[in-house]
N, C-alpha and C positions, 0 to 999 in steps of 0.2 A: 251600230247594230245591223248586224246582217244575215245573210241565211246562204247555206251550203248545202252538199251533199258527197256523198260516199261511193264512190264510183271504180271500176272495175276495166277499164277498157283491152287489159288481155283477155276478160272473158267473151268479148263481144266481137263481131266480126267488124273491121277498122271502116267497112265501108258508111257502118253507123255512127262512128266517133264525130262527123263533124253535125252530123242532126241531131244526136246529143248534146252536144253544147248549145245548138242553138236554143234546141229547148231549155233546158236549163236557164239561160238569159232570160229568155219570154217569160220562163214563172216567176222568176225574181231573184232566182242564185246568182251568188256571186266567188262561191269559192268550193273548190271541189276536192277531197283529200283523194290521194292515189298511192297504187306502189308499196303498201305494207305489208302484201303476201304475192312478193312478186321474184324474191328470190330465183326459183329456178327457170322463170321465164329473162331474166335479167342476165345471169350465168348457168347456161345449160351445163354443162361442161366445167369444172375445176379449171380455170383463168381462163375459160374462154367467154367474153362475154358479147351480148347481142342487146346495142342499145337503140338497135335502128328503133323497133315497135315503139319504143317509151320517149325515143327524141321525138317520133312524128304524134304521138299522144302530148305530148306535154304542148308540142307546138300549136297544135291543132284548138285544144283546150285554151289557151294565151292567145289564139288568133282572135276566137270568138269573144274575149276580152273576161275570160275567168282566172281570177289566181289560184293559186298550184298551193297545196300544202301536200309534202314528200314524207310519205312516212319510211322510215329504214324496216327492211325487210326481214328481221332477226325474228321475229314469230313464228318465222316455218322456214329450219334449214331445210334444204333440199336431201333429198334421197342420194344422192354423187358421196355428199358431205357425211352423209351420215352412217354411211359403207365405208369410208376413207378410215373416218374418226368416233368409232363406235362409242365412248369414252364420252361423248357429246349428252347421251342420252342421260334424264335422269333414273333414278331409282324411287320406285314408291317405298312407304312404310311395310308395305308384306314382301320389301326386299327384290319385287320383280321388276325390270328394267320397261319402262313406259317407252314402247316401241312407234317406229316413224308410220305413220300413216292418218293424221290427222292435223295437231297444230301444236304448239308449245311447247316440242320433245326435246325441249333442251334443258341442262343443267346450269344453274349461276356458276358454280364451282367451281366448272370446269374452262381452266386457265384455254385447253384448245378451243374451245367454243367462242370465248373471250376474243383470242383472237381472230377466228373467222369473220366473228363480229365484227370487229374494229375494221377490218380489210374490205369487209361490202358498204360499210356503211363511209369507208375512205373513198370505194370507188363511186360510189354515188353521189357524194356531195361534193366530188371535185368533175362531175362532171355536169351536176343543174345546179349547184350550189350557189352560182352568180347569176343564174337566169332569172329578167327581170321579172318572168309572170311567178317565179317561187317567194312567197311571202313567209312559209312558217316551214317547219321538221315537228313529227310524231316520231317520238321514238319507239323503234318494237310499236307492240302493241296486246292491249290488255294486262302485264304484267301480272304472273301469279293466276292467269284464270285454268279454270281445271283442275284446281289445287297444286300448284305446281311450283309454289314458291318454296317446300319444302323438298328436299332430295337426300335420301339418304346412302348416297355414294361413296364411294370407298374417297373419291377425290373431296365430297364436300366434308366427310370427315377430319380430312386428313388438313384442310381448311380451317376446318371450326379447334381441331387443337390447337392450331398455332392463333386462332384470333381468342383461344382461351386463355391461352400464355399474354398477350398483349393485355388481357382485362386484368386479370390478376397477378401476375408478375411471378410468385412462385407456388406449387402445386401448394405448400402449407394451409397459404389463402383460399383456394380451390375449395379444397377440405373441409377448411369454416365456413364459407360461404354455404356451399352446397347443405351443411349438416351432415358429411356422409361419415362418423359415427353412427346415425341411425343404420340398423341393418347392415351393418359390420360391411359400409360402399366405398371407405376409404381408400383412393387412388395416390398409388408408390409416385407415377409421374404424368404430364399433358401426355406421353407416348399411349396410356393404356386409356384413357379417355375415347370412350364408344358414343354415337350415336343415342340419344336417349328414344328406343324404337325394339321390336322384338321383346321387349323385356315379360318376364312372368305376369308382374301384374304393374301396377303406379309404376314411372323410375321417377328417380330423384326431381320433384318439382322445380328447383331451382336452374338443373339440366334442361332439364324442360322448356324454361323460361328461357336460360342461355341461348339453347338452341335457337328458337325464333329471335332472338333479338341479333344472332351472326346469321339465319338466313337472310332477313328483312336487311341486314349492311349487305351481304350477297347482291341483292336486289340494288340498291344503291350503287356500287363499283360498275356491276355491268352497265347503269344508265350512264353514271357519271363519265365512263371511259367514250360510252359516243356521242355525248354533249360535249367535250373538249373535241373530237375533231369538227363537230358541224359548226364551232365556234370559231375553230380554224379556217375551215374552206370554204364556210357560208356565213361569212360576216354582217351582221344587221339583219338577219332574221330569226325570229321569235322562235324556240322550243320548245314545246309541249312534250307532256305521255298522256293517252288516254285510260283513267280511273275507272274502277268498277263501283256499281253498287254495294251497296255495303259488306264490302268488302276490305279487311283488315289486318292479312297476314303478314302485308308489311309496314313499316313508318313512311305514309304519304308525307307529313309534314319534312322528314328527309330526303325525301325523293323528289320533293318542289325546291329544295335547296339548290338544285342544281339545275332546273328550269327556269322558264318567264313566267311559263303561267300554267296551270293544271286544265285540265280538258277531261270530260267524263261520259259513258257513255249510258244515258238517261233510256231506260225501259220498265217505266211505272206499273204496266200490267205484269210483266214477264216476273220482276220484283216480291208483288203484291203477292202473286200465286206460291212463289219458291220460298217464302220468309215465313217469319213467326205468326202471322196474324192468325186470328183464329176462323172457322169457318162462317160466324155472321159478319165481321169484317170484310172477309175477301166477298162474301155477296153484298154487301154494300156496296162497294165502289168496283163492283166484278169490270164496268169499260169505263172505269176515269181513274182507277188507281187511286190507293191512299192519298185524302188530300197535302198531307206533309210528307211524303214518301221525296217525290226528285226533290223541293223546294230546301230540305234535309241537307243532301247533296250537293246542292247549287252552291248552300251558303257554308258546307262543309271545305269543298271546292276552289270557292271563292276567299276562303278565308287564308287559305295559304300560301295564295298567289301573289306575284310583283306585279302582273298586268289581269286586267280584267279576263276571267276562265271565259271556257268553250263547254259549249256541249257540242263533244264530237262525233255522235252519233246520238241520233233523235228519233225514237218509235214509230215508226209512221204506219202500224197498220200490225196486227197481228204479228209474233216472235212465232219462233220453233221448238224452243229451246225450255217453254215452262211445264210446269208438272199438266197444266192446262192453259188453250192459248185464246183469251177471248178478243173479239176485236172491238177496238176503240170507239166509244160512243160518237154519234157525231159531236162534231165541233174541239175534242178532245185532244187534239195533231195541234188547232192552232192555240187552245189554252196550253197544253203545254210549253211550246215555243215561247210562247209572253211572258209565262212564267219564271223561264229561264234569263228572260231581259229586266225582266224584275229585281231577279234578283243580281241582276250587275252584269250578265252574261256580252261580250262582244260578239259571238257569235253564235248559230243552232246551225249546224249541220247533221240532215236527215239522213238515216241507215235504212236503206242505199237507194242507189238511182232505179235500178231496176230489178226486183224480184229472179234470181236464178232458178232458170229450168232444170238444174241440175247437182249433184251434191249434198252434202249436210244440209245446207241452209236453203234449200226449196222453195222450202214451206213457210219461208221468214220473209213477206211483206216489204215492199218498196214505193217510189215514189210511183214508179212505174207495174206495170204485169208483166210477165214472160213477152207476152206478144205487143211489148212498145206503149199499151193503151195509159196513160193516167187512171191512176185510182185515187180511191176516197183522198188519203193525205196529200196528195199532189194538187187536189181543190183548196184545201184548208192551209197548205203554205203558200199559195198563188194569194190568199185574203191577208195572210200575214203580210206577206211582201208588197202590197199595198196601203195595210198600214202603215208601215212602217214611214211610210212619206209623209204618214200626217202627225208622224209625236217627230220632236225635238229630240234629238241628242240629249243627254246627259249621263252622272256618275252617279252610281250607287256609294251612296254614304255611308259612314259609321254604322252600326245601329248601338242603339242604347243598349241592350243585355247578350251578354257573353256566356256560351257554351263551350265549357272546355273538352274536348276529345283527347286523349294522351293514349296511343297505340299500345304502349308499353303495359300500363295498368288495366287495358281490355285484355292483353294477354295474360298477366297475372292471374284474374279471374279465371279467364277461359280452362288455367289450366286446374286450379283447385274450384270448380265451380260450388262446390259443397249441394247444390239441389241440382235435378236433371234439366229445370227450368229455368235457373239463373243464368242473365244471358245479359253482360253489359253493356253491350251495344244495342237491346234492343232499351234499358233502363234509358239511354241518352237518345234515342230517339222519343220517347213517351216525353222525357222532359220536354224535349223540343216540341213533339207535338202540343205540348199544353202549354207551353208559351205560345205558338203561333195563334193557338183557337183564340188568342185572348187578342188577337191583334197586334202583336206585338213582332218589329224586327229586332233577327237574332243573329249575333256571329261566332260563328263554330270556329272554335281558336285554337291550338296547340298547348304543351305545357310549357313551351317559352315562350310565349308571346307575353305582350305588355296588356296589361289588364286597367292601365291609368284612362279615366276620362268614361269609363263603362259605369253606369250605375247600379248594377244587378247582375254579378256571377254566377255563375251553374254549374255545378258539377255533382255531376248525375250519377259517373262511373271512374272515379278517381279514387282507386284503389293503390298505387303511389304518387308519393310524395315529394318529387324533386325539390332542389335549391332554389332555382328561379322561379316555381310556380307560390312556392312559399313566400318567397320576398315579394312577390306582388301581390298576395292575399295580404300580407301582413304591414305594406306601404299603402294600398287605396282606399280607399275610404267609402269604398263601394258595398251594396247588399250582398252578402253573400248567402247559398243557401246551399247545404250541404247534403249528400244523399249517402245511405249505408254503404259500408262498404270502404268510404273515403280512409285512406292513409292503414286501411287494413293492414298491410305488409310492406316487409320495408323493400328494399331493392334486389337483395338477396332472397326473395321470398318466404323469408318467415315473419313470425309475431313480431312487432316493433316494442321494447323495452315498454313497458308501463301500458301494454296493450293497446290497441284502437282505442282512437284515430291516430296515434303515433303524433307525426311530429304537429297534427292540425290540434293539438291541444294547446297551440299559440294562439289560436282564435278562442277556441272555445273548451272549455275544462270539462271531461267528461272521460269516461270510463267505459267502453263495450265489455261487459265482463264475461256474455257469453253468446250466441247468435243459432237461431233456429233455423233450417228453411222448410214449407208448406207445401204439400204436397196438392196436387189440383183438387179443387174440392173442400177445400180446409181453408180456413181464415182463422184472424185474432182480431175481436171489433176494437173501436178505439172509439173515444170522444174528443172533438175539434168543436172547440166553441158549443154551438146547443147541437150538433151535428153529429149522428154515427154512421162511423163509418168501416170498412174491412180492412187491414193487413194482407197482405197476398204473398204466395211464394215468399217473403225473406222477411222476420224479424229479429231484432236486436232487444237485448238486455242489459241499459246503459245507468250508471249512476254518476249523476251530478255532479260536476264541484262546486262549488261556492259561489256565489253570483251568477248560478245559470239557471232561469226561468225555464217552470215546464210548462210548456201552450196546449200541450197535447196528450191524454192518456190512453193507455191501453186497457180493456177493459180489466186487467188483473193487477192496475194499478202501477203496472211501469211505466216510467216514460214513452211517450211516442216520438214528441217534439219539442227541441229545446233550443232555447233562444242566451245569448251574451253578446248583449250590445250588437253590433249589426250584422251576428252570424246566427243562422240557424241550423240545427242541424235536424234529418229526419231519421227517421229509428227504425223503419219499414217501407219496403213496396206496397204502394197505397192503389186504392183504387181511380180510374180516372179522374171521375167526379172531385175528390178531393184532391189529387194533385193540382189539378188545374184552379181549384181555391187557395190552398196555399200558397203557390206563385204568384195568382192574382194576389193577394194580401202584400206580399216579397215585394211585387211590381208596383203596389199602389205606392206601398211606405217608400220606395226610393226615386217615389217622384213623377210615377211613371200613369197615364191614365189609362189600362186596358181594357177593352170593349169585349166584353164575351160574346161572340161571333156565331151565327147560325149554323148547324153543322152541316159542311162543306162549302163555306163561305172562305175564305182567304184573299188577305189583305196583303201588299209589299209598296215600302218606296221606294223611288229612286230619283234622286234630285227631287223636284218639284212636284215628281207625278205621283198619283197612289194608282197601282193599277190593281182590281178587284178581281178575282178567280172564283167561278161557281163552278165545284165540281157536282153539287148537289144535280139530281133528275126535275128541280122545281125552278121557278126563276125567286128569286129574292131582293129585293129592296134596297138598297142602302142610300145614307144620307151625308153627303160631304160640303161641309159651307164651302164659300167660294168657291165651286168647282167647271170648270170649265170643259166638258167633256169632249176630247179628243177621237176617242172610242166609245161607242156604246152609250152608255147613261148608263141612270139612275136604276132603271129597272135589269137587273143581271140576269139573262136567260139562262136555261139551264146548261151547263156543260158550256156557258160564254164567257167574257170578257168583255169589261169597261176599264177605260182607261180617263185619268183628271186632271188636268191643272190645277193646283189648290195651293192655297195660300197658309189654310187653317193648322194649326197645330194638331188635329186630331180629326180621325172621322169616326163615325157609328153606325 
């Protein structure tokens, strides 16, 4: 476990690069990312290039005894390049071409882009690519942020037909797939096949879905093209991309297929402000951030990786960039960090070394201020970096309950959402959050992953149904519990034969005959044991089949909740309080003992250790047999961390 930062040295005058480093060491860093928007300081000029700056930055940096992670500089072609090869740029949705003067003005699609790419990213890793202080590669960087994973270019169209022809083979199937009988959309050949974009009103959902599913492979090719040469020239060292927050335009779990390990860039306030929560939410936690907001992330993150993830950039003090930018409680810089090791993390590199006087990003907080001084976060990772001596190494394990994420089935939703409020990524976080309050670790898994050896599946927003996620619901012998929505559509996006849940009527026999959604303001009560409770935004109108228990009604006597053998299925968006009982019930029956947890307490293991998270403004209690306290104790201050040695199967 270790600690970095985000460093810039063409911005800064070279005569500061080596009292930069040194500081750096003094706080406790040990690894510094460079070079991801360095492009035209790298090649001024079309082949002429100037690597004097960055051979005596890199050296300088490795003198002081910091390792180098390189990131390739394809997030901002230069201005030369994009005069040259104007074809580079993409196209937004209202058809105007998103012009150079900022960052991401590139298209996936575009085959010349592709290979400018491959060409910087050849000349870079064949010239540090063997350097002993370079330990990892970033590729690009941010991928898709700005909304940019979509392009409707004459080039990425002309793309998307021919990856239409590869899915389906002859226009015929096109036709059935899509439904384009409806509204007389039937297409003669892949030739006349448009963009689903401009259209009068809806275009064909299924298009719809195609589309995002051959940008998000868009996204994949260009990674994959410069992961195969830094494989080539920079043999034995680790590849990352740095992820966003919630963030889903394209299949991360694809996109790690071609990595070591996913890396993300954690900004919990910045998050908090820009997202669904509501206004007493975001003043709850207005300087600590949702307490399951990064932890979300970490284990999202983490779940898809071959080596332990990164957080490659870490908050350290006020953003720029949110609707509102509050700054971080104290103590908040190094609870986050812990957190991040909590949950399995190798390393927390801080975003950035020092605050720019200049540019967009000004106004967005560093480890340093404009004028060199340490601020608040540069205190609070100096205490990390101290700890850190005193816990032992170890690996984040297993954890017992599985949250499925499948990108494909958020985008199905997203695109027929049916209420303005249905939002399925924020459905899978709520789950996750009420698993965590309970004390409970979780791992955010794909729809092919192995589900064997989990005692308690999730799925939250599994609106399709693949082959392999089916054969593992239908081999383990694990809880599962089901959320609206599930097996809605089939892969073509329409009704599945014999209506919802489609093919998940192998678990459980039931029938969604018809589905409401609620408008804010509006509920459907329900009864849960002696308990009532509300419906919110989405419910269903399910009938039974034979052997399925109902646990739970509505109050107009439909089912809510219905149970066969070790599957449940839920019938509505429920209010917190009751989600977080219902999975408590899920978690107790498959073995599991959860502790309903004070709110903004949080709990994670890793190996041996539990480490405790108070994001709460109070301190809190807690009680762990044999614990051996590394950090902190018993008593958890506010906005602190305690760290344990424990023996015990469980804490409270």
């Amino acid at each position: 476990m270790r600690l970095g930062v985000c460093y810039y040295p063409e911005q800064w005058p070279e005569a500061w690069w080596a009292d930069d480093a040194r500081q750096m060491m003094a706080l406790g860093i040990r690894q510094v990312r460079i070079a991801e928007f360095a492009w035209s300081r790298i090649e001024p000029e079309p082949g002429r290039f100037d690597w004097g700056w960055l051979d005596r930055a890199v050296q300088t940096l490795a003198t002081a005894g910091l390792q180098i992670v390189l990131g390739t500089p394809t997030a901002t072609p230069p201005k030369w390049l994009v005069d040259l090869e104007p074809s580079v740029l993409p196209v937004g949705a209202d058809g105007w071409v998103r012009g150079f003067g900022s960052r991401r003005h590139y298209d996936f699609s575009s085959d010349a882009y592709l290979a400018e790419a491959c060409r910087i990213t050849r000349a870079v890793a064949e010239r540090y690519g063997r350097h002993p202080a370079v330990i990892a590669w970033q590729t690009d960087n941010e991928y898709g942020c700005h909304d940019t994973v979509l392009s409707y270019s004459a080039q990425a169209v002309r793309r998307f037909r021919l990856w239409l022809q590869a899915r389906y083979g002859g226009i015929d199937s096109l036709n059935a797939a899509w439904g384009t009988v409806f509204w007389s959309q039937a297409y003669a050949s892949f030739d006349a096949v448009d963009a689903p974009v401009g259209t009068v009103t809806e275009a064909i959902p299924a298009q719809r879905l195609d589309y995002q599913r051959f940008a998000s492979d868009e996204v994949v090719r260009f990674n994959r093209a410069q992961c195969e040469i830094l494989r080539e020239c920079s043999p034995g060292r680790a590849i990352t991309h740095n992820a966003m927050l919630f963030f889903t335009a394209f299949d991360h779990h694809a996109l790690a297929a071609d990595l070591d390990f996913v890396s993300w860039d954690s900004y919990p306030l910045g998050g908090l402000e820009n997202f669904w929560f509501d206004a007493p939410t975001k003043q709850r936690w207005l300087r600590s951030g949702h307490p399951d907001f990064a932890a979300f992330h970490h284990d999202l993150y983490r779940g898809m990786s071959r080596q332990p993830f990164w957080v490659m950039e870490q908050q350290p003090g006020p953003v720029n960039w949110g609707a509102w930018n509050p700054a971080p409680a104290p103590g908040m810089v190094r609870l986050w960090t812990w957190e991040a090791f909590a949950h399995g993390a190798e390393a927390v590199s801080y975003f950035r070394w020092r605050q720019a006087p200049f540019a967009q990003e000004q106004m967005h907080a560093g480890l340093q201020t404009p004028d060199r001084r340490f601020d608040v976060g540069a205190d609070e990772a100096r205490q990390v970096a101290l700890e850190l001596q005193c816990v032992p190494e170890s690996t984040a394990q297993r954890a017992p309950v599985a949250l499925v994420l499948d990108y494909a089935s958020l985008w199905a939703a997203q695109v027929q959402p049916q209420g303005a409020d249905e939002n399925p990524l924020r459905a899978a976080f709520d789950a996750y959050s009420a698993l965590r309050s309970l004390g409970l670790d979780i791992d955010v898994v794909g729809p092919e992953a192995t589900l064997q050896g989990y005692v308690l599946v999730v799925l939250p927003a599994q609106t399709l149904v693949g082959d392999t996620l089916l054969r593992e619901l239908r081999e383990t012998s694990t809880q599962v519990f089901i959320y609206p929505r599930a097996g809605a559509k089939t892969d073509s996006l329409s009704v599945p034969e014999g209506l919802p849940p489609g093919r998940l009527r192998e678990l459980i026999e039931l029938r969604v005959q018809r589905v409401e959604s609620l408008r804010p303001g509006t509920g459907v009560g329900l009864q849960w044991e002696s308990e009532h409770h509300i419906a919110l935004r989405w419910r269903e109108f399910v009938e039974p089949g034979l052997g399925v228990r109902i646990e739970a009604r509505f109050d107009d006597g439909w089912p809510a909740l219905l149970r066969q053998g070790r599957t449940r299925y839920l019938a509505a968006r429920v209010d917190a309080a009751l989600e977080r009982r219902l999975l408590e019930a899920a978690a107790t029956e498959a073995g599991l003992a959860p502790v309903r947890l004070p709110d903004g307490l949080r709990l994670r293991r890793r190996g041996d250790m539990l480490l405790v998270m108070n994001y709460d403004d109070a301190d809190h209690e807690v009680s762990v047999p044999s614990a051996r306290w590394l950090v902190g104790g018993a008593r958890v201050p506010a906005h602190g961390v305690s760290i344990a040695q424990y023996n015990a199967e469980s804490a409270s």
